[in-house]
C-alpha positions in Angstrom: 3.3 30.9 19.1 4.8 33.8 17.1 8.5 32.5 15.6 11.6 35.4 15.5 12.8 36.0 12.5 16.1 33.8 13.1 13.9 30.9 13.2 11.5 31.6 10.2 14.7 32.6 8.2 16.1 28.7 8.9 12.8 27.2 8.0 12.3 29.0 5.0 16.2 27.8 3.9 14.7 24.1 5.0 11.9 23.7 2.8 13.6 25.7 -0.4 15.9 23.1 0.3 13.3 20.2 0.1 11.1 21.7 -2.7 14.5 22.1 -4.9 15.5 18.4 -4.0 11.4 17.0 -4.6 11.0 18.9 -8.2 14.6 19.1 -9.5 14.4 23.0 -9.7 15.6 26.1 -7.9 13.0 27.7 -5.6 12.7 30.9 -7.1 10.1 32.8 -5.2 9.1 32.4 -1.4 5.4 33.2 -0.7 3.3 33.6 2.2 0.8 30.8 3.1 -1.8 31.2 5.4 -1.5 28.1 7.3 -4.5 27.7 9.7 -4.1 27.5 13.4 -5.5 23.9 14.4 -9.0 24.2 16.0 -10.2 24.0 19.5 -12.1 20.6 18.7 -12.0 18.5 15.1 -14.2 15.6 14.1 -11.9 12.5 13.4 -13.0 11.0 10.0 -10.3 8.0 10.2 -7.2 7.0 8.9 -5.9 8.4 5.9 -5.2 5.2 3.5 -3.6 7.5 0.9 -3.1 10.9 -1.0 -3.4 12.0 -4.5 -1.6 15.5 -5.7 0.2 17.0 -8.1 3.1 19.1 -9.5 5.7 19.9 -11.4 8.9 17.6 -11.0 12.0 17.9 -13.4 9.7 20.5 -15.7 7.1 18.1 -16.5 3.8 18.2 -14.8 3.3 14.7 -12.8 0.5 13.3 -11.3 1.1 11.2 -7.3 -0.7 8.5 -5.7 0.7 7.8 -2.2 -1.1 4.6 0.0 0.4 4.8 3.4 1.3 1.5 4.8 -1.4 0.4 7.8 1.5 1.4 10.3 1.8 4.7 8.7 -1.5 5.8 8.2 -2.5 9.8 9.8 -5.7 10.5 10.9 -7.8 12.2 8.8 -10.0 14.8 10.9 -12.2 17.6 9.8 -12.8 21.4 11.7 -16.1 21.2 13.3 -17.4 23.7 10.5 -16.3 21.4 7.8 -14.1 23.9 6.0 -11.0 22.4 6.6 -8.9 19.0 6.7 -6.1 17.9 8.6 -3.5 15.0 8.5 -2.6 14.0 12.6 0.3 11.9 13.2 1.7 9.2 10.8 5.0 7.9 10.2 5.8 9.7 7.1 8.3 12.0 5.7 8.4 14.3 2.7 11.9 13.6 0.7 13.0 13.9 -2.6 10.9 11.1 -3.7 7.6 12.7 -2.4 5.7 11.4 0.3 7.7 8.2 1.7 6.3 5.9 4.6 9.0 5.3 7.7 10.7 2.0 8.0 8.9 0.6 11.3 
């Protein structure tokens, strides 16, 4: 489903928002991301116990370990072709403090 422009416009605001309040800078450049469309049919691996990644917070380059809580976990699932992973559900947000579990 194609989104107007009004709509794209507000989400783009929303996640300059988010990235400036998660690294402590001012989102200076908005770039397009292919974001794939979710496949017909997916292999579910299991539930994601955690997530590693990294960035650049308050100009120093920081490493993240998240576990997700056993009532938080997504599912891990994998196209059929192998070439792409996916995170399904969970009770999760992304906040200022990075990846943050929700009270349950």
């Amino acid at each position: 489903m194609k989104k107007n422009s009004t709509q794209l416009n507000a989400q783009v605001r929303e996640a300059a928002r988010r990235f400036e309040s998660f690294t402590g800078h001012k989102a200076k450049k908005v770039s397009r991301v292919k974001v794939p469309s979710y496949p017909g049919a997916a292999l579910a691996v299991g539930p994601c116990l955690g997530i590693m990644y990294s960035t650049v917070r308050d100009g120093r380059h920081e490493n993240y370990v998240h576990r997700f809580g056993a009532k938080s976990r997504p599912l891990l699932a994998a196209s059929s072709d192998g070439t792409q992973l996916y995170l399904l559900g969970g009770a999760y947000n992304f906040t200022e403090r990075g990846i943050v579990d929700k009270k349950r």
